[in-house]
N, C-alpha and C positions, 0 to 999 in steps of 0.2 A: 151524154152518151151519143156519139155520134156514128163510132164503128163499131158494130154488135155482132159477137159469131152466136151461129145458135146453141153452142155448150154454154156460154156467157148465158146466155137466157135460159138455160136449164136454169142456172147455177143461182142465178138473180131468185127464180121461183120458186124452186128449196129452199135458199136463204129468208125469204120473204124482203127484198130488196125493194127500195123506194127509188124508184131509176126518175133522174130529173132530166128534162127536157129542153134543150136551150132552142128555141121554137125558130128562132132568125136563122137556125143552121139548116145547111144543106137544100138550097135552092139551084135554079138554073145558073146563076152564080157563079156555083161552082164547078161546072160541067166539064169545061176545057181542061183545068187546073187538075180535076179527079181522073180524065178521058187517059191523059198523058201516064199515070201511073197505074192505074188499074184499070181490069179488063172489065167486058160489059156484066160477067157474069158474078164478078166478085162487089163491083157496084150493087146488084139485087142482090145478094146475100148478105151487104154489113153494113150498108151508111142508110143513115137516116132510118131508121126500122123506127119512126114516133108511131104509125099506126098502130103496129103490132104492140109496144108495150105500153099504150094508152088500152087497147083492146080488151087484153092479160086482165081477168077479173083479178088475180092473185098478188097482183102489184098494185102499188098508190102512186102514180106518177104523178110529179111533181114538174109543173112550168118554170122557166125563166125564159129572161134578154138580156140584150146588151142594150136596151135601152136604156137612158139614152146618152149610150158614149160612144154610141159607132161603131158602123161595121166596115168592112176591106179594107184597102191598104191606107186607105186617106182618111178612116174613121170618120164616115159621113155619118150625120148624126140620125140617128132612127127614133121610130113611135110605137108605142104600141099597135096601131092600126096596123103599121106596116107589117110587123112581128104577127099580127093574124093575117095577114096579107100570103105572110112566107109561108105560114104553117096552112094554110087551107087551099091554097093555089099551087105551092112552091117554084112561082115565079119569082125572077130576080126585076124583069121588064114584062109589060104588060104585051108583048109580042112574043115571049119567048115558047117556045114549043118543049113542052115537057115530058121526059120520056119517060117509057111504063113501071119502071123500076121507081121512081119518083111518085106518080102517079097515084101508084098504089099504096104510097105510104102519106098520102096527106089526110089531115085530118079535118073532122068538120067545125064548124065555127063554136056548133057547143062543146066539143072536145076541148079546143084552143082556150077557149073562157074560161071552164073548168080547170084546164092546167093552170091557168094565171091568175086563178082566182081560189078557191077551197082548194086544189091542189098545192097552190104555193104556202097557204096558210097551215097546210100539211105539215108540208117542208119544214117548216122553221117553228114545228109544235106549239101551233098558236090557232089550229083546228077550233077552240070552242073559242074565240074571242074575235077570229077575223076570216073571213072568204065568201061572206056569204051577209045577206038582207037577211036579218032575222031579230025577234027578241033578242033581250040580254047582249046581244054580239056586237062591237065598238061599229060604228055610224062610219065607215069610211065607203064614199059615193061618189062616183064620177057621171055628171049627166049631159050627153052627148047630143051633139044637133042631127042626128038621126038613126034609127035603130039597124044597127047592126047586120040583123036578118035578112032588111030589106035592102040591102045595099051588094050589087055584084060585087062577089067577093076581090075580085080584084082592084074593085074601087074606093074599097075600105078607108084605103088612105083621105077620102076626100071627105071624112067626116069631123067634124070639129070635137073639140072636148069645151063646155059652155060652163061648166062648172063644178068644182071639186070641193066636197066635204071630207073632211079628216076629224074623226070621233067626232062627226056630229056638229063641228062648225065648219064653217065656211071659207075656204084658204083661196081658192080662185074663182074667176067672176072675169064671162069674155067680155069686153065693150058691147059686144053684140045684145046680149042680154042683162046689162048693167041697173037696169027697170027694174028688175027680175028679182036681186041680189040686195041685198040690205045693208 
């Protein structure tokens, strides 16, 4: 969902719609690209609207990326980080100036997690088996060289992934922490 009129969002709410989120989309990025076709007032009216339908108690948004196969025209390869990067900043460059229409639709870091975590396991009706640390729910854990929260958001990117459990074993293990790792 990238271009949303607000009948489209009547339309989603009545239906009870599961509007999915591709979180890489619509940053500073793509500014010039959208500037050229559409006017300023039509830009706050239809793109990027993730706040408002993460917001919407009525709907169950669901996250994605294109991680990691790339984004623009050269398909530079992306990360997850980054993909919180977009979605909570909506910078494309750590200078770039983002304007109010933008602004107001970014989301916060526990939005973004939620979308790509119990929202995604939404998405693919897999709610009771995967999204979430809990009893009974399949062991898949990513443990990061440092927490999230504490990191300016648009610094995301500089955080490592130190190791990855998949149901509960063990698939990756950084050198960094290879002590660590069994």
């Amino acid at each position: 969902m990238i271009v949303l009129r607000d009948d489209q969002l009547r339309r989603m709410r009545r239906l009870g719609i599961s509007p999915s989120i591709q979180v890489t989309f619509v940053d500073t990025g793509w500014l010039r690209d959208l500037r050229r076709v559409f006017d300023v007032d039509e830009l706050d009216e239809l793109f990027g609207r993730w706040r408002e339908l993460v917001d919407e108690q009525r709907l169950r948004s669901m996250g994605s990326t294109d991680t990691p196969f790339g984004e623009g025209p050269n398909l530079r390869p992306t990360t997850v980080m980054d993909a919180l990067v977009q979605a909570t900043t909506k910078k494309a460059r750590p200078d770039d100036r983002v304007p109010a229409w933008m602004r107001d639709q970014r989301l916060t870091l526990g939005q973004a997690l939620r979308l790509l975590t119990t929202g995604g396991a939404y998405g693919v009706f897999a709610e009771d088996d995967l999204g979430m640390l809990a009893s009974g729910m399949l062991a898949d854990l990513v443990v990061l060289s440092e927490d999230p929260h504490e990191v300016p958001r648009i610094e995301l990117e500089r955080i490592d992934v130190l190791m990855v459990f998949v149901g509960g074993g063990l698939e990756v293990c950084a050198p960094a922490v290879s002590a660590l790792c069994p």
